[in-house]
N, C-alpha and C positions, 0 to 999 in steps of 0.2 A: 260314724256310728253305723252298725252293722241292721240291715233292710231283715225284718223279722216278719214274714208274712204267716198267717194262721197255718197249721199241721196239714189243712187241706191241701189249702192253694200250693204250699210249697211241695208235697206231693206231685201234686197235678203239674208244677210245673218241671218238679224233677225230669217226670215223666216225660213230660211233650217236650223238652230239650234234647235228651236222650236219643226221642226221636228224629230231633231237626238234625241232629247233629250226623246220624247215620245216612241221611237223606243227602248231606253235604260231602260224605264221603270218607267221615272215618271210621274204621272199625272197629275202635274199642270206647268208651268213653265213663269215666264213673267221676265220683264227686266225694272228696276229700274238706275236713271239716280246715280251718284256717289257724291255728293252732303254731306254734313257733316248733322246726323242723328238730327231729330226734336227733338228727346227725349234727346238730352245731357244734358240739364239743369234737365230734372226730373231723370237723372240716376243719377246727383252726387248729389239732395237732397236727393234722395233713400240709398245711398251710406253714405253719413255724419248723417243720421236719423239712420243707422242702422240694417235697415230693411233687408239686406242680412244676415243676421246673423254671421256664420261661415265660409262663401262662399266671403274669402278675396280676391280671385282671379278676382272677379267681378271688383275689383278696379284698378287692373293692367291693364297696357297698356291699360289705358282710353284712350289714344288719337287714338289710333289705333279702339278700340272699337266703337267709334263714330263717326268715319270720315274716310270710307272706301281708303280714299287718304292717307290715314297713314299708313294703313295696305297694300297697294299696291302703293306705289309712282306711277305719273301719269293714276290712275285707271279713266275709264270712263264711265266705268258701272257696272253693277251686276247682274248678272242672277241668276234669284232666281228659284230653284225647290221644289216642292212638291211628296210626298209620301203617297198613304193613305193606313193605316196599319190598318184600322177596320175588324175585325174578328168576326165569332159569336163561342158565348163559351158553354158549356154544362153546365145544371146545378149538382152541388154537393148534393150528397142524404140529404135531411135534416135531418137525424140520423148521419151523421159525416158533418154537416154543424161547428159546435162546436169546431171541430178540426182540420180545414182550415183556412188560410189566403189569401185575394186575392192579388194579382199582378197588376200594372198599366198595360192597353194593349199595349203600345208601348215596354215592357220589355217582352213579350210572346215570340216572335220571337225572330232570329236572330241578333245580336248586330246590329243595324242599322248605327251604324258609319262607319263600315266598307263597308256594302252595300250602302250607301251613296258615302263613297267616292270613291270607286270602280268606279260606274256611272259615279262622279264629275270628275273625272281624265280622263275618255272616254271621255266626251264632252269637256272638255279640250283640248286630243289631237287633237278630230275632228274641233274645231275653229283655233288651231295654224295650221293644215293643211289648212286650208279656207284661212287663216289668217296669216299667216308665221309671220308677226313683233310683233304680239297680244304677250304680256305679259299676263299670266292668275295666277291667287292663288286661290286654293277651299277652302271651310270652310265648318263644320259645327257646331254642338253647340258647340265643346269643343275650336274653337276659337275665338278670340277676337270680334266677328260680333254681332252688335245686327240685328239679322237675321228676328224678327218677323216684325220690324219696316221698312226692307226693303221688307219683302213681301208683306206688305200692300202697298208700295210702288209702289210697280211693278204687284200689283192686282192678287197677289195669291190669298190672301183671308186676311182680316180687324180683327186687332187686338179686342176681347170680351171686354166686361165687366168684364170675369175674365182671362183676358192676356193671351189665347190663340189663338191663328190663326184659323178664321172661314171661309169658304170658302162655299158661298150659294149652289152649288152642293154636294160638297163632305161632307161637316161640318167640324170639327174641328181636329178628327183622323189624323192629318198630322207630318210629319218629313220631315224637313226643310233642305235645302242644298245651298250653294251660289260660284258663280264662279266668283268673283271679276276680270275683265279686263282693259287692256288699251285700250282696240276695244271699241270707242263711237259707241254703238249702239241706234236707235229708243227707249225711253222708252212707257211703259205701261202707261197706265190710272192708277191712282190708284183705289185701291176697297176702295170701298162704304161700311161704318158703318151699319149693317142693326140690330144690337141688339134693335133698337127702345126703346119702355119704359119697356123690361123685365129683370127683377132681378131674377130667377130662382136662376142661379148659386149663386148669391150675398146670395140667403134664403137656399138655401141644402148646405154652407158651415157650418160643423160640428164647424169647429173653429174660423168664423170668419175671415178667413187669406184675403178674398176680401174684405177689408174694405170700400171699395168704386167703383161705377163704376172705373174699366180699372186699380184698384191701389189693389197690391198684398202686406203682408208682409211679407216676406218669413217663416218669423221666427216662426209664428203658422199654415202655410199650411202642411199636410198632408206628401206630397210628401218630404218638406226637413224634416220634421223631421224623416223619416222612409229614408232616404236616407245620404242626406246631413249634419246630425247633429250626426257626429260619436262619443263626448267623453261623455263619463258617460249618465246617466238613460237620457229618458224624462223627459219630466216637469209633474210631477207630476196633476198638475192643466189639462194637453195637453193629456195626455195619453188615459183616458176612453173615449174621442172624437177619440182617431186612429181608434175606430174601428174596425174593424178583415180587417184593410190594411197593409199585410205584406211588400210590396214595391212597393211603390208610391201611385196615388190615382187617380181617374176616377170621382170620385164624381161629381165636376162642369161639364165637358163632357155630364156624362150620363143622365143630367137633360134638357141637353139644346136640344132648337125646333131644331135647323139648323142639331141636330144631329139624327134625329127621324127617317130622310128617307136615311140617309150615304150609299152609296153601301158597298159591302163587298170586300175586296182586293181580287186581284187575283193573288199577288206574294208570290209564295210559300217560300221563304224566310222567310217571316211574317208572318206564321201560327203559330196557338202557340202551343210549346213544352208541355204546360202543359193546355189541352183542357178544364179543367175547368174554368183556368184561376187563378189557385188557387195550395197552395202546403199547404201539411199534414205536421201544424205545430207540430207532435208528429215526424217525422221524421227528420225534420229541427233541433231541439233539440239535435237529437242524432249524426247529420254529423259528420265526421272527415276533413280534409282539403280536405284529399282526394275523400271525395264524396261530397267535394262542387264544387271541381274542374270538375268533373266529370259530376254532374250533370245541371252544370251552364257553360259549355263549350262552347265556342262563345256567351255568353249569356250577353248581356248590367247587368243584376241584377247583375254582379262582378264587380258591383262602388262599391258597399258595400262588406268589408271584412266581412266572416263569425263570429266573435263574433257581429259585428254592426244584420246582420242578425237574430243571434239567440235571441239577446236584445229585438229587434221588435217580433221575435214570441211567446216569455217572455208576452210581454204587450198586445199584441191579446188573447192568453190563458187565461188570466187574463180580459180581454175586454168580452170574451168569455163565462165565467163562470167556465171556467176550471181554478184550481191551478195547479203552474208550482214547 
């Protein structure tokens, strides 16, 4: 059963959360009411179409997935946070541009799941102290939440045209965090669509994977196949569009307007480790475990096991002009 405190309190505690939460370190934060998610019907046509590819886990604990009352019996809210991990990178000499692959900028830094939910579990304790009967459960991407559908919700910032979280100050550089409660608090406004009539992202997709405003198919974006699609080669047809994207892909991002004037982070956690933004696929090649362990140590790029890795720097080399 859902913690129903007086118009007051739950005010006041809106507020003083708000505040805890920026103190902790994210930068956007609003509150979405607990309501079963708009997009359930387009996730299981998404789902039975296909369009996840390899990514079977998307289809588990659907019910949970869609309807944050599943995933927390009696939840009555959801506070959603934002993180902006926009960085600026160095460029690579163009005499060894050849023998580089870049990196998504969310995977530069520090595995952010764990910085995530470090945060999420602070603010946690600090509402069940406010809040002593507050049931709370955190998430972030790796559970069941479709987490973008609630920041739009709760006015972090309005799902794109190409399915990421845009937010008119900060842009789209965000990682996304949710603290599902039984405390009914005040909800946000939601944000405002503001992509208007531009297709940017929809025209600089190499593969097509934004087939339509707001509709992604996973199975020819960038990111899962240099990530998410670990057994045997690419697609032959998908591959000379990768690119020189070693792991993940920035491409729809770094086209779009909202992202033109983005601040730069200023959590040193998310600086990135490899300031070009990029790693020397001639040494990727050569790893052993143990310099992948080594070199990739807190690092999110360890979704992918090292043969998955070296496959991708195989097909960048080859993207690249180089035989591998």
């Amino acid at each position: 059963m859902s913690l129903v405190p007086t118009i007051l309190d739950a005010h006041r505690i809106a507020g003083d959360m708000k505040r805890r939460a920026r103190e902790l370190g994210f930068d956007l934060v609003g509150i979405a009411d607990a309501r079963p998610s708009a997009y359930r019907d387009y996730l299981r046509h998404w789902l039975d179409d296909g369009q996840a590819g390899t990514m079977g886990y998307l289809a588990k604990r659907f019910e949970e997935r869609t309807d944050p009352a599943a995933y927390l019996p009696g939840a009555g809210s959801v506070i959603c946070v934002a993180i902006n991990y926009h960085t600026p990178l160095e460029n690579v000499p163009e005499r060894e541009r050849t023998n580089h692959g870049r990196v998504a900028r969310y995977a530069l830094g520090d595995d952010y799941h764990e910085l995530i939910k470090t945060r999420l579990h602070a603010l946690a304790d600090w509402l069940r102290e406010v809040a002593p009967d507050a049931v709370t459960k955190t998430a972030v991407d790796t559970a069941p939440v479709m987490e973008k559908g609630l920041a739009a919700r709760a006015g972090v910032g309005w799902q794109g045209k190409n399915t990421c979280t845009i937010n008119e100050n900060i842009g789209s550089w965000l990682l996304l965090g949710e603290i599902v409660t039984t405390l009914a608090l005040p909800a946000d406004e939601p944000a405002v669509d503001r992509c208007g009539t531009c297709t940017r992202c929809l025209d600089a997709c190499p593969t097509g994977a934004i087939t339509a405003p707001y509709q992604l198919d996973a199975r020819r974006c960038i990111s899962y196949l240099t990530i998410e699609h670990r057994e045997g080669e690419i697609d032959p047809a998908l591959a000379p569009k990768v690119g020189d994207w070693l792991y993940g892909c920035d491409i729809c991002q770094d086209v779009c307007p909202w992202n033109s004037k983005a601040p730069i982070t200023t959590d040193p956690a998310l600086a990135p480790r490899f300031r070009t933004g990029t790693l020397d696929l001639r040494e990727v090649l050569t790893w052993t475990p143990d310099d992948y362990r080594l070199r990739l140590r807190h690092s999110a790029m360890k979704r992918v096991k090292l043969p998955v890795l070296q496959r991708n720097a195989r097909v960048v080399m080859r993207n690249n002009g180089n035989e591998t």
